[in-house]
MILO-712115 format. One record per residue: x, y, z of N, C-alpha, C, O, CB in turn; residue in three letters. Coordinates in nm, 2 decimals. Atoms other than C-alpha are relative to their C-alpha. Glycine has a CB too. Layout:
<markes>
[[X,Y,Z],[X,Y,Z],[X,Y,Z],[X,Y,Z],[X,Y,Z],ala],
...
</markes>
This chain:
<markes>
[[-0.12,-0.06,-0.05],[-0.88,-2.52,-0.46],[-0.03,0.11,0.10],[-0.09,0.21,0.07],[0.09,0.05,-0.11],unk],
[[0.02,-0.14,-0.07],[-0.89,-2.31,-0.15],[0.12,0.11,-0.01],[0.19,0.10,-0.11],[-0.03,-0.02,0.16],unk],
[[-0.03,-0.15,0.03],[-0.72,-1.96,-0.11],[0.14,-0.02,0.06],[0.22,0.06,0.02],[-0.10,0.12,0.06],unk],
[[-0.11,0.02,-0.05],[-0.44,-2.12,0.10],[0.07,-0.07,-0.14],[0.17,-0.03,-0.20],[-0.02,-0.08,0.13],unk],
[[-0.07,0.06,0.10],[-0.37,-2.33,-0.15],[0.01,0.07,-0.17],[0.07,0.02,-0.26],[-0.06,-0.12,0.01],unk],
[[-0.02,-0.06,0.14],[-0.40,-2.11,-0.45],[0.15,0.11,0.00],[0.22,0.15,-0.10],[-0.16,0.09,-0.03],unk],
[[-0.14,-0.06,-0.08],[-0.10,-1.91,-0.25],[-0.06,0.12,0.03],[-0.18,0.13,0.05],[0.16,0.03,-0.10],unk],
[[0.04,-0.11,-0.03],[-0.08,-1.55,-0.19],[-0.06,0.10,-0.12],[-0.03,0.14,-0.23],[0.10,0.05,0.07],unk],
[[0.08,-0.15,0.09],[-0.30,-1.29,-0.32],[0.17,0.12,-0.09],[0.29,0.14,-0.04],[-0.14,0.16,0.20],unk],
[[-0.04,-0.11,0.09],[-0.14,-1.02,-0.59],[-0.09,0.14,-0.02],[-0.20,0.16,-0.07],[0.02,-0.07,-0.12],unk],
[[0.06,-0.13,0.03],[-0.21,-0.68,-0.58],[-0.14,0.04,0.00],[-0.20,0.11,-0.08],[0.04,0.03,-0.11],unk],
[[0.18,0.03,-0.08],[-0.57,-0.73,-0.38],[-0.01,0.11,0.09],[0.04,0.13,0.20],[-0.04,-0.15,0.12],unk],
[[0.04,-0.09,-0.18],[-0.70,-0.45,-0.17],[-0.10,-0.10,0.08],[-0.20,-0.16,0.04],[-0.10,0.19,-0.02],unk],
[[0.07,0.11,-0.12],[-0.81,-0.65,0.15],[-0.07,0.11,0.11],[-0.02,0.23,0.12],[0.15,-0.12,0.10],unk],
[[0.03,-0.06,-0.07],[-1.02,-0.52,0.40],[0.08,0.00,0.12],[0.14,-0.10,0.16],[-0.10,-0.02,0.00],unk],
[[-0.08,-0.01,-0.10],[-0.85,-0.38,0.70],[0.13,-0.02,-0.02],[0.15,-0.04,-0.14],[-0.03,-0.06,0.08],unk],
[[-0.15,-0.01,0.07],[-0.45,-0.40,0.69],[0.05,-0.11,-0.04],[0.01,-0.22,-0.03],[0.11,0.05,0.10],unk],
[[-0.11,0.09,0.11],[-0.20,-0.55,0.48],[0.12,0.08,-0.04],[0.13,0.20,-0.04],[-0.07,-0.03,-0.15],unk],
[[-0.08,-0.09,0.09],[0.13,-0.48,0.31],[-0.02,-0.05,-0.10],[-0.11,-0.14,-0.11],[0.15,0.03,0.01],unk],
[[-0.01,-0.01,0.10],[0.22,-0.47,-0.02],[0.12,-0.05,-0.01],[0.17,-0.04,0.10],[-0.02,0.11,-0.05],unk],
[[-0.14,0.03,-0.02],[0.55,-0.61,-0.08],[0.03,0.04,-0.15],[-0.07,0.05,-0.22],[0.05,-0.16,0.06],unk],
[[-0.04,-0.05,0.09],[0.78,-0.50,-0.37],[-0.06,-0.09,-0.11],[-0.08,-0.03,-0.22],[0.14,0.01,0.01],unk],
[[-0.03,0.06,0.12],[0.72,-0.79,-0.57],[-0.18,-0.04,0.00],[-0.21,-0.15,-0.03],[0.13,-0.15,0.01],unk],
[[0.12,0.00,0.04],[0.32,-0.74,-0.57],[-0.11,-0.09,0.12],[-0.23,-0.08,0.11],[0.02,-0.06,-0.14],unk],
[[0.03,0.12,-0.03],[0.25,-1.02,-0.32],[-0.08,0.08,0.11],[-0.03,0.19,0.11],[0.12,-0.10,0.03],unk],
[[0.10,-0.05,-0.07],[-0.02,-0.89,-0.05],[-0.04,-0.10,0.14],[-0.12,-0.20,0.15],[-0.11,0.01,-0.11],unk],
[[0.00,0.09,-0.11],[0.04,-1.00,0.32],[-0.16,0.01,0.08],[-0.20,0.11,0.03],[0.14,0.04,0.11],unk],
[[0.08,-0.02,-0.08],[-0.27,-1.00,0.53],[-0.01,0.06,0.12],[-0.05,-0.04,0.18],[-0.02,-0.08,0.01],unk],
[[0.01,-0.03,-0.15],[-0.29,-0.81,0.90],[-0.07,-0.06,0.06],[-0.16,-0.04,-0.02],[-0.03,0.11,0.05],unk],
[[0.11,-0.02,-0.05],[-0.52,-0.92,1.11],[0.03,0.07,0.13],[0.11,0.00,0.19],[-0.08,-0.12,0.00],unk],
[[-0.02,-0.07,-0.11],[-0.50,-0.68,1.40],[0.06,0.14,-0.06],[0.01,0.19,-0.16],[0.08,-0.08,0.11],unk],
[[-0.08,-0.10,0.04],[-0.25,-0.37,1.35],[0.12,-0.07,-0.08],[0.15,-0.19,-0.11],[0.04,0.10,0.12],unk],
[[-0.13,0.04,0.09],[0.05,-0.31,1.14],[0.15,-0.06,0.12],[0.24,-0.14,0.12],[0.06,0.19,-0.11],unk],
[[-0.13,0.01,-0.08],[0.25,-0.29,1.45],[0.03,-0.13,0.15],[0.13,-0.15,0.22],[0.01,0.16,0.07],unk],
[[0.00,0.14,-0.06],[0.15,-0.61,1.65],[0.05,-0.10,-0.10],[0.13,-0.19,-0.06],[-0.15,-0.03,0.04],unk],
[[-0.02,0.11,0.08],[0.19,-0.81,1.33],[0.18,0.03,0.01],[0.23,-0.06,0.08],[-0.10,0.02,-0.18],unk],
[[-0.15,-0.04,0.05],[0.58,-0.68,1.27],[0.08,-0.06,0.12],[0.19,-0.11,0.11],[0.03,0.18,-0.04],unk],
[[-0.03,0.06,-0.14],[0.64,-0.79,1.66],[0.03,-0.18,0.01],[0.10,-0.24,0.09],[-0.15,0.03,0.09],unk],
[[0.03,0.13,-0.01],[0.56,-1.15,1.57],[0.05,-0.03,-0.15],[0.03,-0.14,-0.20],[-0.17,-0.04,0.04],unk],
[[-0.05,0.09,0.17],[0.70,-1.20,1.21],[0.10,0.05,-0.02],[0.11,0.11,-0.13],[-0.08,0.02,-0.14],unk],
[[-0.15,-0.08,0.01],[1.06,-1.09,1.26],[0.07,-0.14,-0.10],[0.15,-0.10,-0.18],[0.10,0.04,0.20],unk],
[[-0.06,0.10,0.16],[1.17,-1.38,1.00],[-0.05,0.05,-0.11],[0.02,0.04,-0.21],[-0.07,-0.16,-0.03],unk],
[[0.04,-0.12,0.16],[0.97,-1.15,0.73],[0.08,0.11,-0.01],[0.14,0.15,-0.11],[-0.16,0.08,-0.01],unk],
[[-0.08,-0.19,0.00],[1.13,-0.79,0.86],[0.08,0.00,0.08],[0.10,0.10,0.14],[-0.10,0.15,0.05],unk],
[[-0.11,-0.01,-0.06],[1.42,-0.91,1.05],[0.00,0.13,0.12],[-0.07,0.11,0.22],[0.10,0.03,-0.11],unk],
[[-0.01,-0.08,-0.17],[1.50,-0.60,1.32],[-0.11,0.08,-0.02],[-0.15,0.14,0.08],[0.15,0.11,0.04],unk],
[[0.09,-0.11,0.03],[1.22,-0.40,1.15],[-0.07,0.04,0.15],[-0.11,-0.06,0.21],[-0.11,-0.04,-0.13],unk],
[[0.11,-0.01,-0.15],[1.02,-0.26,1.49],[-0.11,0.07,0.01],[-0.17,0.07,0.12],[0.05,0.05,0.11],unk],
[[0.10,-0.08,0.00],[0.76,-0.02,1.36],[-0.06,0.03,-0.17],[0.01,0.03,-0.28],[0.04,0.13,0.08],unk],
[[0.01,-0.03,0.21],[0.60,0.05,1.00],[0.08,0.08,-0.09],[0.11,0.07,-0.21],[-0.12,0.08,-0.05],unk],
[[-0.10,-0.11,0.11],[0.81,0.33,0.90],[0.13,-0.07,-0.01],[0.21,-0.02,-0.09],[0.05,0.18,0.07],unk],
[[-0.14,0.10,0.02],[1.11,0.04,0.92],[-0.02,-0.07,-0.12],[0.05,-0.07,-0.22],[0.02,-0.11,0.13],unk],
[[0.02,0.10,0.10],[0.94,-0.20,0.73],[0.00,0.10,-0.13],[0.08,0.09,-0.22],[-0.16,-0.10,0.04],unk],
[[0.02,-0.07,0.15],[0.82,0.07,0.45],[0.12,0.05,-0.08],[0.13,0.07,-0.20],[-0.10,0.12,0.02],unk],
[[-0.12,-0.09,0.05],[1.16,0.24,0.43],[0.12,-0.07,-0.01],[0.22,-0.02,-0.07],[0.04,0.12,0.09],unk],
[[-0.12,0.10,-0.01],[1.41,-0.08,0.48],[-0.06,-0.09,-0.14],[0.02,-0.10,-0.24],[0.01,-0.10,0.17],unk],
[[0.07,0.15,0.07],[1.15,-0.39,0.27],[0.00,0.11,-0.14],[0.03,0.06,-0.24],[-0.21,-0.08,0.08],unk],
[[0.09,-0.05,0.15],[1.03,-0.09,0.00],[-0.16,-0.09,0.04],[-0.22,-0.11,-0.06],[0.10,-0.09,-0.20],unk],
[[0.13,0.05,0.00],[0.69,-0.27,0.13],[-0.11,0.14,-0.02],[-0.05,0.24,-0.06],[-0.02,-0.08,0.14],unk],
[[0.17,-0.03,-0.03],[0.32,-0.09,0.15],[-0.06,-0.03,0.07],[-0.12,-0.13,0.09],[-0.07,-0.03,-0.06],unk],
[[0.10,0.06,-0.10],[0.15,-0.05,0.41],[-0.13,0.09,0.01],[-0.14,0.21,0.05],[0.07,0.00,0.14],unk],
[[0.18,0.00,0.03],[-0.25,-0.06,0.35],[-0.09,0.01,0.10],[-0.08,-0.07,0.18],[-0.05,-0.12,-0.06],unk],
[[0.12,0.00,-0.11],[-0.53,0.02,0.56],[-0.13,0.05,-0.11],[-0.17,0.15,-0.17],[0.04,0.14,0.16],unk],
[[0.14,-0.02,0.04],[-0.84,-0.04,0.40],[-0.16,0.07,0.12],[-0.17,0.03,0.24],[-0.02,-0.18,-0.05],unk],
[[0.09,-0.01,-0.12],[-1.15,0.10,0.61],[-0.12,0.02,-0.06],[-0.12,-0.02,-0.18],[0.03,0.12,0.10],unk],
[[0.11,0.01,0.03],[-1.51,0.17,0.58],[-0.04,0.07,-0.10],[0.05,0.16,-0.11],[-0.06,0.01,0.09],unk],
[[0.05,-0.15,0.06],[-1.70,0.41,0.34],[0.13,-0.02,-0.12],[0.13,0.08,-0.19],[0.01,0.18,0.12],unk],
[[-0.10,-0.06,0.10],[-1.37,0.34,0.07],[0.07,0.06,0.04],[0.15,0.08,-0.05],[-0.02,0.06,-0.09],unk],
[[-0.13,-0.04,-0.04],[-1.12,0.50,0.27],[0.12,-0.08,0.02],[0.13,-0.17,0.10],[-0.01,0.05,0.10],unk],
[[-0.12,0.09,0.02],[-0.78,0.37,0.21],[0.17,0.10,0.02],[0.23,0.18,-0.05],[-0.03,-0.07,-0.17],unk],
[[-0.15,-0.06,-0.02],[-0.43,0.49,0.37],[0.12,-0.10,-0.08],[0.10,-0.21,-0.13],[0.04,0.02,0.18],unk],
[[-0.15,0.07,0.09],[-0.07,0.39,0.21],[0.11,0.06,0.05],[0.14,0.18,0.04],[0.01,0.02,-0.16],unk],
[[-0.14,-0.09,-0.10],[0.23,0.46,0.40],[0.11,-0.04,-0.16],[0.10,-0.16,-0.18],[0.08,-0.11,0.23],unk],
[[-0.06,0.04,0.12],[0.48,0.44,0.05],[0.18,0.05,0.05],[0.22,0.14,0.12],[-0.07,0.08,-0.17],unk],
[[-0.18,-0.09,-0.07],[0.89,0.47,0.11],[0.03,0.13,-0.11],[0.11,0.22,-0.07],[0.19,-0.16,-0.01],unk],
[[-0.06,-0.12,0.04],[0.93,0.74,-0.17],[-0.11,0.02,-0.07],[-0.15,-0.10,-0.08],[0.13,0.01,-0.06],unk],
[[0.08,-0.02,0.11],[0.64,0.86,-0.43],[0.04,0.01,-0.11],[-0.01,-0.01,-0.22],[-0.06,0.09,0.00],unk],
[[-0.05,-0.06,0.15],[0.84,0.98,-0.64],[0.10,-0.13,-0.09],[0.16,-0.12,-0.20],[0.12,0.15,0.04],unk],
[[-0.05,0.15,0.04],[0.99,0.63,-0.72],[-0.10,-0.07,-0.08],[-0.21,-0.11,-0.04],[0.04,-0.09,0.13],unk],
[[0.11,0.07,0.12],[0.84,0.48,-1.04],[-0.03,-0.09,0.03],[-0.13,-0.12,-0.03],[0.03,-0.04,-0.11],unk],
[[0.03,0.16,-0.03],[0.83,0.13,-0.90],[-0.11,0.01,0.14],[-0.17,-0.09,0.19],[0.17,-0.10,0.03],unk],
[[0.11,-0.03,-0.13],[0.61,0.23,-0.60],[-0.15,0.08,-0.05],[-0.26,0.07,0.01],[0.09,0.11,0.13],unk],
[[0.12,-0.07,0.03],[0.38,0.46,-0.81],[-0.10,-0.13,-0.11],[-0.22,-0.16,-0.11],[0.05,0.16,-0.09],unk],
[[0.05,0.15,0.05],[0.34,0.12,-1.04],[-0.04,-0.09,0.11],[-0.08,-0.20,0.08],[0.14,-0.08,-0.08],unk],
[[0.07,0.11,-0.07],[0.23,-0.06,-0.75],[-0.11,0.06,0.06],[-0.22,-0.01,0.07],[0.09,-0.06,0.10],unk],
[[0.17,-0.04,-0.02],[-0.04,0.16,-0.64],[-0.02,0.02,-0.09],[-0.10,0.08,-0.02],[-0.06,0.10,0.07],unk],
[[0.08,-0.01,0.11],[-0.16,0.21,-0.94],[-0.09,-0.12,-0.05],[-0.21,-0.11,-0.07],[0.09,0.04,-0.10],unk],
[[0.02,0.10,0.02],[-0.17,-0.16,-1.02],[-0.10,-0.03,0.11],[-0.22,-0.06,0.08],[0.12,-0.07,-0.02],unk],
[[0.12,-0.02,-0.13],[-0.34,-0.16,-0.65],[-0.16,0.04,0.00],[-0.26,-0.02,0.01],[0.05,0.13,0.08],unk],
[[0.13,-0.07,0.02],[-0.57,0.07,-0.70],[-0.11,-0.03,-0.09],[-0.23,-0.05,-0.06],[0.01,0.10,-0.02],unk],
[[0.09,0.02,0.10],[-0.68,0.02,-1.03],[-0.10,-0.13,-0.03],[-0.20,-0.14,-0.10],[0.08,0.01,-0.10],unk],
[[0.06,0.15,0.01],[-0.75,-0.38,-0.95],[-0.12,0.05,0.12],[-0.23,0.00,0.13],[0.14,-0.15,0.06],unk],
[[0.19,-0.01,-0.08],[-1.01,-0.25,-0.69],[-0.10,0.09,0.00],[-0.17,0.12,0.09],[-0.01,0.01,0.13],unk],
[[0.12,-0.10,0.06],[-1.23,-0.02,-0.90],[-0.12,-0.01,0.08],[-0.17,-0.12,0.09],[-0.04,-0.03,-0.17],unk],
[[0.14,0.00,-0.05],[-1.54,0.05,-0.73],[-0.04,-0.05,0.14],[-0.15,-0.05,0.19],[-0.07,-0.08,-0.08],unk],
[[-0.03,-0.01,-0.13],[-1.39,-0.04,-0.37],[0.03,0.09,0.09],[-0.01,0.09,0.21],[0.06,-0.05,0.00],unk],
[[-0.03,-0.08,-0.08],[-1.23,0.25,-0.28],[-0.04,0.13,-0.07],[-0.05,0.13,-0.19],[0.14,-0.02,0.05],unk],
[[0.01,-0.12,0.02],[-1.30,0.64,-0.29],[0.06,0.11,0.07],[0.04,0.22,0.04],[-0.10,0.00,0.00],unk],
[[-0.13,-0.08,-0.04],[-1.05,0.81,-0.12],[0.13,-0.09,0.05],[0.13,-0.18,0.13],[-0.03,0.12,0.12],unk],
[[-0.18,0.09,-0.07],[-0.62,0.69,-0.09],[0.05,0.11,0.07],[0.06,0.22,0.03],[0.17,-0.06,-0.14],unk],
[[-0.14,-0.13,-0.05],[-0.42,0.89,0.12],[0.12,-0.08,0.00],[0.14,-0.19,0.06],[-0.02,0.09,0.18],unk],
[[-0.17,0.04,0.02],[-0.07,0.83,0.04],[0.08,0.09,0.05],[0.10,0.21,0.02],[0.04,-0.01,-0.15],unk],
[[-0.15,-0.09,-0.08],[0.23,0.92,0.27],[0.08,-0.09,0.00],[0.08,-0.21,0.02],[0.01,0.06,0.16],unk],
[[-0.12,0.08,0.05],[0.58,0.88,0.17],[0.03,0.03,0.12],[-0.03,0.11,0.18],[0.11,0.04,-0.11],unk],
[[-0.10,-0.01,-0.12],[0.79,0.84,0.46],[0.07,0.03,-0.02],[0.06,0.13,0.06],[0.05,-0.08,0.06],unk],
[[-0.12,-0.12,0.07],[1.09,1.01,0.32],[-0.05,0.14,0.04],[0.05,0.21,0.03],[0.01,0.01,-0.18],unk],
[[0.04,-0.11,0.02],[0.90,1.34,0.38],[-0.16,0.03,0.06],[-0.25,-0.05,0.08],[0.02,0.02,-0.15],unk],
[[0.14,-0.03,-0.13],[0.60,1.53,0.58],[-0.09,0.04,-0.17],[-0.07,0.10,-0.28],[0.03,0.20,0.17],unk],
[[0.12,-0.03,0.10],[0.27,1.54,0.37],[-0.04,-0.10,0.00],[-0.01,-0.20,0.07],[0.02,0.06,-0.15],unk],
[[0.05,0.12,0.08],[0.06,1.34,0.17],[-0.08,0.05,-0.13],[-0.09,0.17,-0.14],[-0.11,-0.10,0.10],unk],
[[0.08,0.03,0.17],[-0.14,1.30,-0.19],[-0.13,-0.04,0.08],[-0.13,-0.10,0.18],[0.07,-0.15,-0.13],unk],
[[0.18,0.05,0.01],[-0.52,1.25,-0.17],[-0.01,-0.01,-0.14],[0.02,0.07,-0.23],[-0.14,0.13,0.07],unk],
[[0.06,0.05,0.13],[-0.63,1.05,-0.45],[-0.16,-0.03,-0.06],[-0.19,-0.13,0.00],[0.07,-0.13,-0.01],unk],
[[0.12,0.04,0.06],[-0.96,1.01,-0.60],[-0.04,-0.10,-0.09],[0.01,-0.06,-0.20],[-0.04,0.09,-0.05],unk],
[[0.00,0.09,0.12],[-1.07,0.71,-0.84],[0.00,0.10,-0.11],[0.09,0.04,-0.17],[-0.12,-0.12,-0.01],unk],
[[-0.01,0.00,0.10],[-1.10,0.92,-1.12],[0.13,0.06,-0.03],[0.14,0.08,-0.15],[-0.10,0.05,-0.03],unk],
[[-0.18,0.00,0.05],[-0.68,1.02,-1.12],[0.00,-0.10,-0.06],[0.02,-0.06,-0.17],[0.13,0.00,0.12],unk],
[[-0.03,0.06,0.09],[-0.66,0.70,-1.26],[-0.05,0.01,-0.14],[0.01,-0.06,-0.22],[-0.02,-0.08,0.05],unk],
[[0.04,-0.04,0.14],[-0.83,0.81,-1.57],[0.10,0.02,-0.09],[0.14,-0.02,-0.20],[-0.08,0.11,0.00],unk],
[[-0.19,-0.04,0.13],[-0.51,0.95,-1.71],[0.11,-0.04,0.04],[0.16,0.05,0.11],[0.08,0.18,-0.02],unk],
[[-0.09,0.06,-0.10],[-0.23,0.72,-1.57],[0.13,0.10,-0.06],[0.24,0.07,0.00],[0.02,-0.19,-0.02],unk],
[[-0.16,-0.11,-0.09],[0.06,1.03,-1.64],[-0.13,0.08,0.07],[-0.09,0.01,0.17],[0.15,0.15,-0.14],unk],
[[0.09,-0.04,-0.06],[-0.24,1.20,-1.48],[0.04,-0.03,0.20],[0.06,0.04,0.29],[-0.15,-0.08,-0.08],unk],
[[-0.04,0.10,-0.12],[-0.17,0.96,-1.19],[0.14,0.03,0.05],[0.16,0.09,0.16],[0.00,-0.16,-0.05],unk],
[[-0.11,-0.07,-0.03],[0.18,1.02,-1.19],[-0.02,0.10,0.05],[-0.07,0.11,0.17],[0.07,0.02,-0.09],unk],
[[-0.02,-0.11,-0.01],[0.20,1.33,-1.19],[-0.10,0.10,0.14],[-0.09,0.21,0.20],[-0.02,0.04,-0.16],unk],
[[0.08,-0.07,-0.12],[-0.05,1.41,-0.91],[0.12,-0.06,0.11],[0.17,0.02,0.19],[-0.19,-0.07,0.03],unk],
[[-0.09,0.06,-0.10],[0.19,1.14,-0.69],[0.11,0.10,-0.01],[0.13,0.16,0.10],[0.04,-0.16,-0.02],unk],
[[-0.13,-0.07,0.03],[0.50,1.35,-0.81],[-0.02,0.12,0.07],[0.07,0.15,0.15],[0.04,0.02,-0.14],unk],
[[0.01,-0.10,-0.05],[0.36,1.68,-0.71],[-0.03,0.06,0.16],[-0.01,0.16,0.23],[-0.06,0.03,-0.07],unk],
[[0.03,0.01,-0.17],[0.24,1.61,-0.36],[-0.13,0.08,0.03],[-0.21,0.11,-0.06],[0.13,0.06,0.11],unk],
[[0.11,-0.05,-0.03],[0.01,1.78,-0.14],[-0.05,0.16,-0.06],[-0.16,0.21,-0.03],[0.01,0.00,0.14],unk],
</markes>
């Protein structure tokens, strides 16, 4: 079975971009977030830039990079069902990544995460809840 045919990945960190979508499912980029959204207006309808897609879909938008750095544009943090999806995220790629930066779009800042926040998942919470 290849990978097409196994369907789409779940809650995979991929190298280089991707979203997240609400329901776990893990699109692929290849290029930027904002070329891809240009060309797939049957996925995000009028969406026209990432902060559309992240704050209209509830998606995730992922940028894996070199060295374990990993951004996350999230539409709120403080929303349980978004901290359950990075978590679920993160935790499936132990030993891939070493720094998340997470920014809500709702609001100026961000969270820097470290793999060992997941150690205590209210730990986890509660760092996303508090912010920068």
């Amino acid at each position: 079975m290849t990978a097409t045919q196994a369907g789409p990945s779940r809650f995979e960190l991929l190298r280089g971009a991707s979203w997240l979508t609400e329901g776990g499912v893990v699109i692929p980029v290849p290029g930027f977030h904002e070329d891809w959204i240009r060309t797939h207006g049957d996925l995000v309808g009028d969406c026209r830039n990432v902060c559309d897609v992240v704050l209209r879909l509830g998606w995730i938008s992922v940028a894996s990079f070199s060295e374990g750095y990993v951004e996350l544009f999230v539409p709120d943090r403080r929303d349980a069902g978004v901290r359950a999806r990075l978590e679920r995220l993160l935790r499936g790629a132990a030993g891939r990544w070493s720094t998340a930066l997470v920014m809500s779009m709702d609001e100026e800042g961000y969270v820097l995460l470290k793999p060992e926040d997941l150690e205590d998942p209210e730990g986890f919470g509660r760092k996303l809840l508090a912010g920068a």
